[in-house]
C-alpha positions in Angstrom: -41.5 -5.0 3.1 -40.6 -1.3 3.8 -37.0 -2.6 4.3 -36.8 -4.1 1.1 -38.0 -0.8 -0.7 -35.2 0.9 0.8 -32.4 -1.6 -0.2 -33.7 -2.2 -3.7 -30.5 0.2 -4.9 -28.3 -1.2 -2.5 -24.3 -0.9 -2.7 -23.6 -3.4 -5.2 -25.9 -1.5 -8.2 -24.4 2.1 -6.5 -20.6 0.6 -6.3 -20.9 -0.4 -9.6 -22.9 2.3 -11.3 -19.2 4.6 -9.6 -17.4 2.7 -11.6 -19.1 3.1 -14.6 -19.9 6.9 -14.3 -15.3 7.1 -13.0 -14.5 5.2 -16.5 -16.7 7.8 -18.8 -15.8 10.2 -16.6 -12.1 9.8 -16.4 -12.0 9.1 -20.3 -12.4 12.7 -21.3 -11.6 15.3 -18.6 -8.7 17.3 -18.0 -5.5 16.9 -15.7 -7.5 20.0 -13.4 -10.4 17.9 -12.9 -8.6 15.1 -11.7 -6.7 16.6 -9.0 -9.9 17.9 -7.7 -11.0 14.1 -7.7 -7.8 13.4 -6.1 -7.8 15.8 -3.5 -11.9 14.6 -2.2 -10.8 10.8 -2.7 -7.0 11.2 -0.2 -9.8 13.5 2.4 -12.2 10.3 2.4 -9.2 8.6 2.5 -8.0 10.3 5.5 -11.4 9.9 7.2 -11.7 6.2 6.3 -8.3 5.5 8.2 -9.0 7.8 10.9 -12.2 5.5 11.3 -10.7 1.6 11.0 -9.1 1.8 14.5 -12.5 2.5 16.1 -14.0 -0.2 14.2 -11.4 -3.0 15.7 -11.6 -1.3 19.3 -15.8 -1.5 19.1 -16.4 -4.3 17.3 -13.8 -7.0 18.0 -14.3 -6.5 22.0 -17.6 -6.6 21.7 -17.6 -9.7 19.8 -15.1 -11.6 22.1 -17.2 -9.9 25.0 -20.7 -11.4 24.0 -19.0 -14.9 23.4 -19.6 -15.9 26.9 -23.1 -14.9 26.3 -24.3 -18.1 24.2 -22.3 -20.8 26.0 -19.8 -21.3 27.8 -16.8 -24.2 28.5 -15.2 -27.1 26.1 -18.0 -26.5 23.1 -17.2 -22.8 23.0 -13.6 -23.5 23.2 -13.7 -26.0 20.2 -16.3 -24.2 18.4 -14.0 -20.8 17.8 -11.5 -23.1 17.4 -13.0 -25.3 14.6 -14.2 -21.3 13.0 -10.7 -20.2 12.8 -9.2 -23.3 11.6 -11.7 -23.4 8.8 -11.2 -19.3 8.0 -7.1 -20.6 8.1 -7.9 -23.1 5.6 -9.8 -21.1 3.4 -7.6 -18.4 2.8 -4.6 -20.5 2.4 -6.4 -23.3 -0.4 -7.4 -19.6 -1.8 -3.3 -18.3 -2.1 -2.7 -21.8 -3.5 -4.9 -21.4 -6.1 -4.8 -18.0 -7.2 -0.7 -18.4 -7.3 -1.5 -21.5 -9.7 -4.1 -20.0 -11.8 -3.5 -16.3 -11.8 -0.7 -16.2 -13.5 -2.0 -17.4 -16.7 -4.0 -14.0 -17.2 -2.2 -11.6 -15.5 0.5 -11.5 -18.4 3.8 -9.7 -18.5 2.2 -7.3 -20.8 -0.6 -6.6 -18.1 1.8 -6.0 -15.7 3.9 -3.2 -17.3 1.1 -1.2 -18.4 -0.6 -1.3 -15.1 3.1 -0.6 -13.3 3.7 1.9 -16.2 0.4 3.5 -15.6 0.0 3.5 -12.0 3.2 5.3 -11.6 1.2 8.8 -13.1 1.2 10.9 -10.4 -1.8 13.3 -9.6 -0.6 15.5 -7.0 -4.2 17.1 -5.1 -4.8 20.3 -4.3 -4.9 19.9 -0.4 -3.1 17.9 1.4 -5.1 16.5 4.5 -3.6 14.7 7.5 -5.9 12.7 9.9 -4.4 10.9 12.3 -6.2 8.1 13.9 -6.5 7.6 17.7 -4.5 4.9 17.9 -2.5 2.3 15.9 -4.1 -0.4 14.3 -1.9 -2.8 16.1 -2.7 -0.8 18.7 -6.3 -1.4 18.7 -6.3 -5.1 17.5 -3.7 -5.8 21.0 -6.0 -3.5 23.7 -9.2 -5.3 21.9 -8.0 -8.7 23.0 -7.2 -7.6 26.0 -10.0 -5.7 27.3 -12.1 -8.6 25.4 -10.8 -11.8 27.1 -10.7 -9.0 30.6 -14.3 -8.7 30.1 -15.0 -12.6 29.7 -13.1 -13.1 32.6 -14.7 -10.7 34.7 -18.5 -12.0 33.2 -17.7 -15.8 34.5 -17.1 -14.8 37.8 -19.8 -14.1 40.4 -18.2 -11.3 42.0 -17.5 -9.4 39.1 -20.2 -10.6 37.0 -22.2 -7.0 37.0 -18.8 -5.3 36.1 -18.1 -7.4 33.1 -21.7 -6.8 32.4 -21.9 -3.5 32.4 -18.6 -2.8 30.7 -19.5 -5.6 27.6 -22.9 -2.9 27.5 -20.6 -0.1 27.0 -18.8 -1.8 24.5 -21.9 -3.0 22.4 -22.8 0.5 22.6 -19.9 1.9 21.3 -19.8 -0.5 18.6 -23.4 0.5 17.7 -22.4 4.0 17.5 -19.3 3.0 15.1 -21.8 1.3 13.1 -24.2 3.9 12.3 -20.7 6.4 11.3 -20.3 3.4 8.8 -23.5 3.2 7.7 -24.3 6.9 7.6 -20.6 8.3 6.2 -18.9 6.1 4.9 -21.1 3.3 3.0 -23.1 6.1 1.3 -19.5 8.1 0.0 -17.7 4.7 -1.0 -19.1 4.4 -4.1 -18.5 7.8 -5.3 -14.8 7.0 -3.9 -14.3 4.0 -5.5 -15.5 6.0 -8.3 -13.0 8.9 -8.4 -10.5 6.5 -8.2 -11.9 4.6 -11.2 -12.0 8.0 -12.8 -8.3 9.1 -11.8 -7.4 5.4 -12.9 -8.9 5.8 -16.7 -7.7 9.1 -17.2 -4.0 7.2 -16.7 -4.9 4.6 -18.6 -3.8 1.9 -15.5 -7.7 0.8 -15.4 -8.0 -1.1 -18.5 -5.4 -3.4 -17.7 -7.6 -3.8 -14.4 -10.5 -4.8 -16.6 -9.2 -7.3 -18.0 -8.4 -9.4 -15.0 -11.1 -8.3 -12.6 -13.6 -10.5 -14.3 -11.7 -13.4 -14.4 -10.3 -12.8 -10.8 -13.9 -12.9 -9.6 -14.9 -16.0 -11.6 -12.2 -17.3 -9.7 -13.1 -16.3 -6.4 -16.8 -17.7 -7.1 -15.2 -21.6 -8.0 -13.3 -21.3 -4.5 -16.3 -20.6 -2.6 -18.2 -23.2 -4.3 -15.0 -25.8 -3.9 -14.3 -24.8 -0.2 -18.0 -25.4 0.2 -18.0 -28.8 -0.8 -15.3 -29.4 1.1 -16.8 -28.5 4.2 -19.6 -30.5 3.6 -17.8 -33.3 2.6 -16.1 -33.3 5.8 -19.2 -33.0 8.0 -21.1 -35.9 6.0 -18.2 -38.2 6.5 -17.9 -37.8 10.0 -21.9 -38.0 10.9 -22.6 -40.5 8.1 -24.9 -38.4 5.9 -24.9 -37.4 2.5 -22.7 -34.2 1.9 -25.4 -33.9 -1.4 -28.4 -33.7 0.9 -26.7 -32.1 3.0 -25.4 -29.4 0.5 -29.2 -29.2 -1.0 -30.8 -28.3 2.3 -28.5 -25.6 2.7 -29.9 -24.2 -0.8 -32.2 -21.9 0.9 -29.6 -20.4 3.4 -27.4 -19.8 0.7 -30.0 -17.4 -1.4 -31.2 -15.5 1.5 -27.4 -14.6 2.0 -27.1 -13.2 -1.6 -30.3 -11.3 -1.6 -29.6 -10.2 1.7 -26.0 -10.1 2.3 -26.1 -10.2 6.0 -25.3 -13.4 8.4 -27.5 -11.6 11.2 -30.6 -11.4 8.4 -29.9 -15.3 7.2 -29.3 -16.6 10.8 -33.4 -17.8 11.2 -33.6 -19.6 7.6 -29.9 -20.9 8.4 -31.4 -22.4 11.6 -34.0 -24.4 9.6 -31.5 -25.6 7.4 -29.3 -26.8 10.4 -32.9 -28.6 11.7 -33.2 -30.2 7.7 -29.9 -31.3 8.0 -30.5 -33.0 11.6 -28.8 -30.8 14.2 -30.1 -31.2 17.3 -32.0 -28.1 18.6 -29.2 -27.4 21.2 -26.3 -27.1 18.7 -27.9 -25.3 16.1 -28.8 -22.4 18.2 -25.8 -22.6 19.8 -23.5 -22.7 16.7 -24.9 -21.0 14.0 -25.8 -17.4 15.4 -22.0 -18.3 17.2 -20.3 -18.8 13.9 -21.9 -16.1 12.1 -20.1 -13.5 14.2 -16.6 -15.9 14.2 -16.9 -17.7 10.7 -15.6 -16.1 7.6 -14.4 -18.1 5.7 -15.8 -16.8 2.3 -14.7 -13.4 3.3 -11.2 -14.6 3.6 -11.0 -16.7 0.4 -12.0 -12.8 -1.0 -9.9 -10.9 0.4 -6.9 -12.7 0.1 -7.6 -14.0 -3.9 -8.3 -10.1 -4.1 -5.2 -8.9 -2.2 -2.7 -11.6 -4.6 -4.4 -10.6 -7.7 -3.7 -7.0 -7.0 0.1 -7.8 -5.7 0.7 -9.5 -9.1 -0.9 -6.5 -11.4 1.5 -4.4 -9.4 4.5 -6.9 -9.5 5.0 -6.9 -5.9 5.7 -9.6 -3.8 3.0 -12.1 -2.7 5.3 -15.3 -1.6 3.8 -17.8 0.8 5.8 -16.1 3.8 3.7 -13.0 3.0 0.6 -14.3 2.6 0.2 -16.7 4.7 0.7 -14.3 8.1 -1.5 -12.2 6.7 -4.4 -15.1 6.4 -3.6 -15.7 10.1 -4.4 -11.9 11.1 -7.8 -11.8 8.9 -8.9 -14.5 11.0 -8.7 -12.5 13.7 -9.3 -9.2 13.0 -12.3 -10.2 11.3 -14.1 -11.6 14.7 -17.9 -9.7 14.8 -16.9 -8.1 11.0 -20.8 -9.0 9.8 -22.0 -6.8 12.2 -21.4 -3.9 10.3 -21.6 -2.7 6.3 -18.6 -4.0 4.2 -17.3 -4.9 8.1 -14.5 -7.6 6.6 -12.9 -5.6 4.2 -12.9 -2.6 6.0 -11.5 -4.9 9.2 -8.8 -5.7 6.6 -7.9 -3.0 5.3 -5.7 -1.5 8.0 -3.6 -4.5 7.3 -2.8 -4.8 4.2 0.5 -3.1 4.6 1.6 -6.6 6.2 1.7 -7.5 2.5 2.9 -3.7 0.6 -0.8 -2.3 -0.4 -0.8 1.1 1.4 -4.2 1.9 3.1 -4.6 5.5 0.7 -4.5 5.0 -2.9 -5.8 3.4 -5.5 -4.9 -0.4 -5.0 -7.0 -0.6 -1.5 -9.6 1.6 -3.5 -9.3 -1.8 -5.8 -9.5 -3.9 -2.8 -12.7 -2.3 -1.7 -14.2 -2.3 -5.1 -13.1 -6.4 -5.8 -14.7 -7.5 -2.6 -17.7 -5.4 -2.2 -19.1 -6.3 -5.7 -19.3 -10.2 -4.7 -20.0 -9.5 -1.3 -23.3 -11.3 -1.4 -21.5 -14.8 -2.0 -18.7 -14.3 0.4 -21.9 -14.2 2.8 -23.3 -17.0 1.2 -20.2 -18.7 1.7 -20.0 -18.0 5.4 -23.0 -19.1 6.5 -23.2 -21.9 4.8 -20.1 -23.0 6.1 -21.7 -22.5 9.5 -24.0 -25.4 8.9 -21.3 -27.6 7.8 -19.0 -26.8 11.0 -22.8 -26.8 12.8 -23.2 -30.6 11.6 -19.5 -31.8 13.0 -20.1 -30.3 16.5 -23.5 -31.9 16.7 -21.7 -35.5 15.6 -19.2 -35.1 18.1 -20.8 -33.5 21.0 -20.5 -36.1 23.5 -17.2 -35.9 23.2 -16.5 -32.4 23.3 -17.9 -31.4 26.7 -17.0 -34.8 28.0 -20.4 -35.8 29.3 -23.4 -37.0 27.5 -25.9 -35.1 26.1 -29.5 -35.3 25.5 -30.2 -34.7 21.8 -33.5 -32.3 22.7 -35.8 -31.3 20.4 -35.5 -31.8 16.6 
């Protein structure tokens, strides 16, 4: 109860109640003013990239770390597999659509005065240089590594308590990443995202934003909706139930996710749903905590209908051969994102230069803004999609570790 009281202004209402306060704000002030905005928002810039290199180190090795934890073998295998194929699909039935449908409301006009506007420049009064520990390729490459080293070392008996202990270290040094998020830079992101809204009116580039943010999210809420059906489809084809019932059991999974917007919070009601919808004790608490840390496929659809909707405001390139290496690299970098606040985007963000969005500046402060305020459905989306993939395993069990299985307990 306490919990809730505490969250009751969460970062949705504070994200958007920056943006409102940067538009007023930005409408009337001088050119002064706006370089002292400029100069706070490129520090918190600095810090934020100084930052997203410790996030990949902690929290992607700890999440390939644990994965020997709940299971081990063929299911695991096809499990991560199945999770990754589905985030694949997502985001690339997401760049399909939004190259289809975007371009009917982000007009020619809309493009020159956001180009023409954007190109302003507000120099700051400081310039600040952080530089981060390490590359982000950097990072994402010794994460694997030291990841799939401790797994490794945690399957054999001889090295067992060494992979043990150094998976602790790990989970502890994502823990401590996790409270610098949720202590620095969750609390300062909206007033970011709200000098850059401010800096972005008094240029006049933000209007032009307005008018295609809605829609872009409107957009981005259909996908999740479509992808999800999809899913379901799939999984009541293959174990002969209905996708309906099966879509209408998952009803409850889905709200706790948008009031809660955390996978880790939903994973107990999601585990009733997967019982509702038949899956056998065994795979259901197996898969879905599993997929909550590997599964984003709702974060993805997000990120990358957010990431082409800003490329085509800005008349950059977003071709197929762009996009579509990026969707392969959110799939990964994204492993054991839930665990911390905003964790997807902010696992993103040190790659969207694959695709021409610079990490400091105002079209990642976009980014942030167009993903965090409908993060509560990419959630949904997520772990409800764990059910589906949840549903397929259990239908094909048998097959999968090559032995039969008892079903256990419903």
């Amino acid at each position: 109860m306490s919990e809730q009281k505490k969250t009751k202004f969460g970062l949705v209402p504070r994200l958007l109640l920056g943006i409102v306060l940067g538009l007023i704000v930005g409408s009337f002030v001088n050119e002064p003013v706006i370089r002292v905005f400029t100069t706070v928002a490129n520090i918190f810039a600095q810090y934020l990239g100084f930052i997203i290199p410790l996030l990949i180190i902690s929290f992607v090795t700890a999440g390939i770390a644990q994965l020997a934890a709940g299971g081990a073998g063929r299911l695991l295998g096809f499990t991560v597999l199945l999770a990754y194929c589905s985030t694949l699909v997502a985001g690339t039935l997401a760049y399909a659509v939004d190259s289809a449908i975007f371009p009917h409301f982000i007009t020619s006009d809309i493009i020159k005065n956001f180009t023409e506007s954007s190109a302003t420049e507000i120099e700051p009064y400081l310039e600040f240089t952080l530089d981060p520990i390490f590359s982000v390729t950097t990072a994402i490459v010794l994460a694997f590594i030291l990841g799939i080293g401790i797994v490794t070392l945690r399957m054999r008996d001889d090295t067992k308590s060494v992979g043990d202990l150094l998976k602790d270290i790990f989970v502890g040094l994502q823990e401590i990443v996790y409270l610098v998020l949720a202590k620095t830079i969750i609390p300062i992101l909206p007033i970011y995202i709200g000098l850059t809204f401010a800096k972005m009116s008094y240029t006049g580039e933000v209007w032009s934003v307005l008018k295609v943010f809605w829609k872009v999210y409107v957009v981005i809420l259909i996908l999740h909706f479509l992808y999800l059906t999809f899913l379901f489809s799939v999984a009541g084809t293959v174990s002969g139930k209905s996708p309906l019932r099966l879509m209408k059991n998952q009803i409850p999974g889905y709200l706790t996710a948008v009031g809660t917007q955390s996978s880790a919070v939903t994973i107990p009601v999601n585990l009733q749903c997967a019982e509702k919808n038949g899956v056998t004790k065994g795979i259901r608490d197996f898969v879905v905590p599993l997929c909550a840390t590997i599964h984003l496929a709702g974060s993805t659809i997000t990120i990358t209908s957010c990431a082409t909707g800003v490329l085509m405001m800005s008349n950059m390139p977003h071709s197929m051969g762009l996009m579509i290496p990026f969707v392969l690299t959110l799939g990964v970098v994204m492993i054991a994102a839930p665990g911390a606040p905003g964790g997807a985007i902010m696992s993103a963000l040190s790659f969207l230069p694959m695709i021409g969005i610079p990490v400091e500046g105002a079209l990642a402060s976009l980014m942030i803004a167009l993903y965090l305020t409908q993060d509560s459905f990419g959630t949904a989306c997520n772990v409800s999609g764990d059910n589906a993939i949840a549903v397929f395993i259990d239908t094909f069990k048998d097959r999968i570790t090559g032995r039969h299985q008892p079903d256990g307990n419903q």
